[in-house]
C-alpha positions as CSV (number, residue, x, y, z in Angstrom):
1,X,82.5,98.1,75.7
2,X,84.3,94.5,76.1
3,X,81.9,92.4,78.5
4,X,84.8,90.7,80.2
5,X,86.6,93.5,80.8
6,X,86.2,95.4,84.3
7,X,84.7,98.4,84.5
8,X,86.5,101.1,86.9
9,X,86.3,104.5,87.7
10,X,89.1,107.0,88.2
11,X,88.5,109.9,89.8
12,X,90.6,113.1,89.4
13,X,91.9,111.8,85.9
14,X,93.1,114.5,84.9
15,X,96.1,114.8,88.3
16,X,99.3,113.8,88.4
17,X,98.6,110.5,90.1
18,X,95.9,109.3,87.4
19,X,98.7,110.3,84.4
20,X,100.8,107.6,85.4
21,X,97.8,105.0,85.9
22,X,95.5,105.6,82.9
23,X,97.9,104.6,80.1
24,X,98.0,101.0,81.4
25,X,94.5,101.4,82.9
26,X,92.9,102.3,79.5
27,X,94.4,98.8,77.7
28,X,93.6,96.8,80.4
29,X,90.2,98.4,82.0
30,X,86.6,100.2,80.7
31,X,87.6,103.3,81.9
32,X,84.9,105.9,83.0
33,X,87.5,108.8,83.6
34,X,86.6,111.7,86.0
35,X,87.7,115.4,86.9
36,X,86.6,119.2,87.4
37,X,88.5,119.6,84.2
38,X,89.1,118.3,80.8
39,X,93.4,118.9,81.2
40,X,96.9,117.4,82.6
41,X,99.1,120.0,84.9
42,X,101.2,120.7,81.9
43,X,97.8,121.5,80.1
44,X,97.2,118.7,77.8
45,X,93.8,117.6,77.3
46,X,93.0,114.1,79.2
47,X,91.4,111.7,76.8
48,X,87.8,111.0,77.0
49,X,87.5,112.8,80.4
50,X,83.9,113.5,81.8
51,X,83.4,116.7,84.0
52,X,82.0,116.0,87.2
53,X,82.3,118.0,90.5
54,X,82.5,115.0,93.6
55,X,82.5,117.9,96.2
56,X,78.5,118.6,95.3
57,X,76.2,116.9,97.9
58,X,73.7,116.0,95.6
59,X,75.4,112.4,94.1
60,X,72.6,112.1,91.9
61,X,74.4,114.8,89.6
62,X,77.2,112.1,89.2
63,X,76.0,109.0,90.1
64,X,75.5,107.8,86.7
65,X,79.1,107.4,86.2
66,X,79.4,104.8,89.1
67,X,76.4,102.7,87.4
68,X,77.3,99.4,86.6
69,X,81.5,99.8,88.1
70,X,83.8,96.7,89.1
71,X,86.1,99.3,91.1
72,X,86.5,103.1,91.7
73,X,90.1,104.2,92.0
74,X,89.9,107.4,93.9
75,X,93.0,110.0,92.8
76,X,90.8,113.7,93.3
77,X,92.3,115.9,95.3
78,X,91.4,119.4,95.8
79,X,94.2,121.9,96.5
80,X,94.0,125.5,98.6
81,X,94.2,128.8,96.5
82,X,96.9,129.6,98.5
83,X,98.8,126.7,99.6
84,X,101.1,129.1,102.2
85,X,97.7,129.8,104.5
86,X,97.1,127.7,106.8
87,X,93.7,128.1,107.6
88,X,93.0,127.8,103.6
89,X,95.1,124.7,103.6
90,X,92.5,122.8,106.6
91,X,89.5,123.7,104.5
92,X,90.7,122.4,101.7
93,X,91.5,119.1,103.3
94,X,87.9,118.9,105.1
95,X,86.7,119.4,101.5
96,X,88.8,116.1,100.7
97,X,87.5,114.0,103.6
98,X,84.3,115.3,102.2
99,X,84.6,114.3,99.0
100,X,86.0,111.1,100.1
101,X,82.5,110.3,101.7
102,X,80.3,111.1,98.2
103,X,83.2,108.8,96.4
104,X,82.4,105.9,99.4
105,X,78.9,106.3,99.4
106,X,77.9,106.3,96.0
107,X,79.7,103.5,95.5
108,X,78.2,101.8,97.8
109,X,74.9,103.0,97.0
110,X,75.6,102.0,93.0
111,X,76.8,98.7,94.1
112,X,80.5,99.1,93.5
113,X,82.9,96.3,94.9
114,X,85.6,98.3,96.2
115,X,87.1,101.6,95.9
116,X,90.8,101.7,96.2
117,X,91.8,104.9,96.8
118,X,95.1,107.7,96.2
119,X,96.2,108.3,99.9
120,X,100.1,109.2,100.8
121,X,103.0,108.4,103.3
122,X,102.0,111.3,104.8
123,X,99.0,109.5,107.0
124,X,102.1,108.7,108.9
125,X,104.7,111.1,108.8
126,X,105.3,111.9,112.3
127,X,107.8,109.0,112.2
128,X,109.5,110.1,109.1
129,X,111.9,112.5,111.0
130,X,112.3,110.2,114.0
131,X,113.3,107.3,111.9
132,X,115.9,110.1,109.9
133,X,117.3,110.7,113.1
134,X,117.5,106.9,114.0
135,X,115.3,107.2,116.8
136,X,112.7,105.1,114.9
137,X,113.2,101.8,112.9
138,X,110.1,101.4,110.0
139,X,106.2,101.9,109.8
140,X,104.0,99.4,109.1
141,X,100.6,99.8,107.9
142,X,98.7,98.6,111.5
143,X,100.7,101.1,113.3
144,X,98.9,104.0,114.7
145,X,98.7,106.7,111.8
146,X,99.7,110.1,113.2
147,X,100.5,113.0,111.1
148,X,101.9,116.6,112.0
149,X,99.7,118.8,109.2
150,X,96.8,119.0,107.8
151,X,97.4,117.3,104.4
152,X,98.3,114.3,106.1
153,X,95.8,114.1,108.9
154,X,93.2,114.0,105.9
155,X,94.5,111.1,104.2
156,X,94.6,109.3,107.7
157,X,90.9,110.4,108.0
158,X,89.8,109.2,104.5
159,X,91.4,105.6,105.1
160,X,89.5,105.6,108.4
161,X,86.4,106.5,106.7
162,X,87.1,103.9,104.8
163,X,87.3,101.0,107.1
164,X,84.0,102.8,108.3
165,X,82.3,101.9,105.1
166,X,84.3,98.3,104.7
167,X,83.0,97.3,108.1
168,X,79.4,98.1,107.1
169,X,77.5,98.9,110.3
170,X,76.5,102.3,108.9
171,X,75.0,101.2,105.7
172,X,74.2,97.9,106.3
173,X,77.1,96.1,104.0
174,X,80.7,96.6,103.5
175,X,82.3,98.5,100.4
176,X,85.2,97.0,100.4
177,X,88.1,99.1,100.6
178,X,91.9,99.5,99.8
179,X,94.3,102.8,100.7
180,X,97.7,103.2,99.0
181,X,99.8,104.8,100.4
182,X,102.3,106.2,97.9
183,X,105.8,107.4,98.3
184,X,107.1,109.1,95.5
185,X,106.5,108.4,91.9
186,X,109.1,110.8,90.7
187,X,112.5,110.3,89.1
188,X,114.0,114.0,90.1
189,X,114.0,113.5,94.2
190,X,117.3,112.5,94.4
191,X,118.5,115.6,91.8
192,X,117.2,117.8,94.6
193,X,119.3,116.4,97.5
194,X,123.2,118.6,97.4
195,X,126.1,116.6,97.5
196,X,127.1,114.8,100.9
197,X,122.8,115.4,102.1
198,X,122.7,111.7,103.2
199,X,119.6,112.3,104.7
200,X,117.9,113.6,101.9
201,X,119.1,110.6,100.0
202,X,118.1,108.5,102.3
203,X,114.4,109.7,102.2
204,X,114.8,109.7,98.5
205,X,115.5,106.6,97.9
206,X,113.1,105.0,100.7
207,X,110.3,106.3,98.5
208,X,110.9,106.2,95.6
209,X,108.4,104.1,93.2
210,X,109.1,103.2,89.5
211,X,105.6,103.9,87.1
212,X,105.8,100.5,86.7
213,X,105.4,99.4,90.2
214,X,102.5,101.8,90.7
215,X,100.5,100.8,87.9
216,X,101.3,97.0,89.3
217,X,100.0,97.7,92.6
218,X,96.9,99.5,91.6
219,X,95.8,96.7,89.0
220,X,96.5,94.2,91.8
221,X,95.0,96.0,94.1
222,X,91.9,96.2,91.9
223,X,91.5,92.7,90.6
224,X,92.9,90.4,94.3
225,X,90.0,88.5,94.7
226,X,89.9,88.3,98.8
227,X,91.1,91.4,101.0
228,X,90.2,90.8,104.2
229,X,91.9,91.3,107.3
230,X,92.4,88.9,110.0
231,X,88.7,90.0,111.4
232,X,87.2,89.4,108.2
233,X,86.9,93.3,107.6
234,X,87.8,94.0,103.5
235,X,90.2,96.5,104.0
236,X,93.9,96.9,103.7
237,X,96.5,99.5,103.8
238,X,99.8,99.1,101.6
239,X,102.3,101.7,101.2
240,X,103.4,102.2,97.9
241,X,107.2,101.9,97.4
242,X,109.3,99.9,95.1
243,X,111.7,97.2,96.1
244,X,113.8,99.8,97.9
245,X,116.8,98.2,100.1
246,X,116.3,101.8,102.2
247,X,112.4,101.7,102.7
248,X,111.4,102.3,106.3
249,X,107.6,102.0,105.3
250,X,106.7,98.3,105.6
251,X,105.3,96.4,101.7
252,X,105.0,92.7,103.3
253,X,101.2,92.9,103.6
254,X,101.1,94.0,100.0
255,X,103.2,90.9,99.2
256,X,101.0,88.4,101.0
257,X,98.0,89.4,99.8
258,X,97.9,90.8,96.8
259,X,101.4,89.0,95.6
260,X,102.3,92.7,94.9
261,X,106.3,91.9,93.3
262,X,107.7,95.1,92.6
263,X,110.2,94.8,89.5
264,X,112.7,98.3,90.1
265,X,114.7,99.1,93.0
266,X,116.0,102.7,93.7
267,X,119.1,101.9,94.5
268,X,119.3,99.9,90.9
269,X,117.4,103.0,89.1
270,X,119.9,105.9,90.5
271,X,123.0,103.8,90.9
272,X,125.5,106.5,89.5
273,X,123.9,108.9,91.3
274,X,124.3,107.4,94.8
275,X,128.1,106.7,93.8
276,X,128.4,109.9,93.1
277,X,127.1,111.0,96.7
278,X,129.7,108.4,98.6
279,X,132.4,109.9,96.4
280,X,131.2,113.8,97.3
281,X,131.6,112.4,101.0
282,X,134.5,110.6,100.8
283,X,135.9,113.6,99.8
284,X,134.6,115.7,102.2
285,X,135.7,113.5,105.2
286,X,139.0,113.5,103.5
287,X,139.3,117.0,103.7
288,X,138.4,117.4,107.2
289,X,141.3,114.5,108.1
290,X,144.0,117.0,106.4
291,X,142.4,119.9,108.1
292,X,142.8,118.1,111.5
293,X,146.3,117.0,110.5
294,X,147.3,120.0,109.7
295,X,146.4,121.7,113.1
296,X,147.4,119.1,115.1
297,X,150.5,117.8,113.7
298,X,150.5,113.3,113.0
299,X,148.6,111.2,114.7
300,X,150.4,109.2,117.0
């Protein structure tokens, strides 16, 4: 172990999330890497991975690994068996907000600075459709989080379990305490959206964040010396998109304080593919001008 590097957890190490951090995260951090098992989605076996089960109430059967931790980077999710019942789908999400209390208070118990933690756009999603349908302009993170299903209305109740914990009238002291909430770290969104969808390209390319950008926002995210809000609270929401001329999510407070810069842009990144989206409608709409010429005779 290098003494002047920082010590950080990550949680659910093996998930999709924690694949696109740990590759910068392991040159850069002493990793203690976490999950319920030792493999990626695609089954590849997660380098140096300890087992640990964060939904057990006893944190003394863990709590080893947050001994002696700078930061805990919280990506563990757990998923319902069948993801099509609903009922299922709740209890798995209670079991999140659950685990997101033993991941808060251990920490805090073990001394931890600050747990940043894996949340979504989701904790606001409500507005996604009215802001599709121009009934809605952006989000910002100090708006109201409201969410229409269960998966989201857990990641709104972990980041207000969080500002619980970074106030620090339960315990005593404040964890301090960062949520991200990420967009999409994919490069195939905008394969999915049929030719002439604007829509769907629209919400494609408004969340779309570059590897790069992620791993940027969780390392500064980790190491920004000061996060308090205006109240002196240390906690912040940021929303996790790259410089994205069609973001409706807000990055400005990610800007100012941790001097988050994202380097990619979607509309850079899938350039041919948007072309090729204008062209499908320009087309289209041409079409529809001969069809109308044709039934009504020339414009006059």
């Amino acid at each position: 172990m290098n003494g002047n590097r920082k010590r950080v957890v990550v949680t659910g190490a093996s998930g999709t999330i924690a694949g696109l951090l740990l590759p910068a995260m392991r040159d850069r951090y002493d990793l203690v890497a976490l999950d319920i098992k030792p493999t990626d989605p695609s089954g590849g076996l997660v380098d140096g991975v300890q087992i640990a089960d964060l939904l057990q109430r006893d944190r003394d059967t863990y709590r080893e690994y947050f001994r002696d931790a700078d930061a805990v980077v919280h990506c563990a999710f757990v998923h319902p068996k069948d993801p099509d019942d609903s009922t299922q789908r709740f209890y798995a999400e209670m079991a999140n907000i659950g685990m997101a209390f033993n991941v808060y208070q251990t920490a805090w118990e073990e001394s931890v600075r600050r747990v940043v933690v894996a949340s979504s756009n989701h904790a606001a999603d409500y507005y996604e459709p009215l802001i599709l349908r121009h009934e809605w302009d952006y989000v910002t993170p100090d708006m109201r989080a409201l969410s229409d299903n269960y998966y989201g209305w857990a990641k709104e109740s972990y980041e207000h379990l969080g500002f619980v914990f970074a106030v620090g009238h339960v315990n005593g002291t404040p964890l301090e305490n960062i949520q991200i909430r990420i967009g999409a770290p994919r490069e195939t969104d905008l394969n999915r959206c049929a030719l002439g969808d604007h829509t769907c390209m629209r919400r494609a390319l408004a969340a779309y964040i570059s590897q790069r950008d992620l791993v940027q926002l969780f390392v500064k995210s980790i190491e920004a010396d000061d996060i308090r809000d205006a109240h002196g609270v240390p906690f912040q929401i940021f929303y996790g998109v790259s410089n994205n001329p069609h973001a409706f999510w807000s990055i400005v407070n990610a800007r100012r304080v941790l001097g988050y810069e994202p380097q990619d842009s979607s509309e850079v990144r899938f350039g041919q593919m948007i072309a090729e989206q204008i062209r499908a409608a320009m087309e289209h709409n041409g079409r529809q001008s001969a069809r109308r010429a044709d039934a009504g005779g020339e414009d006059t």
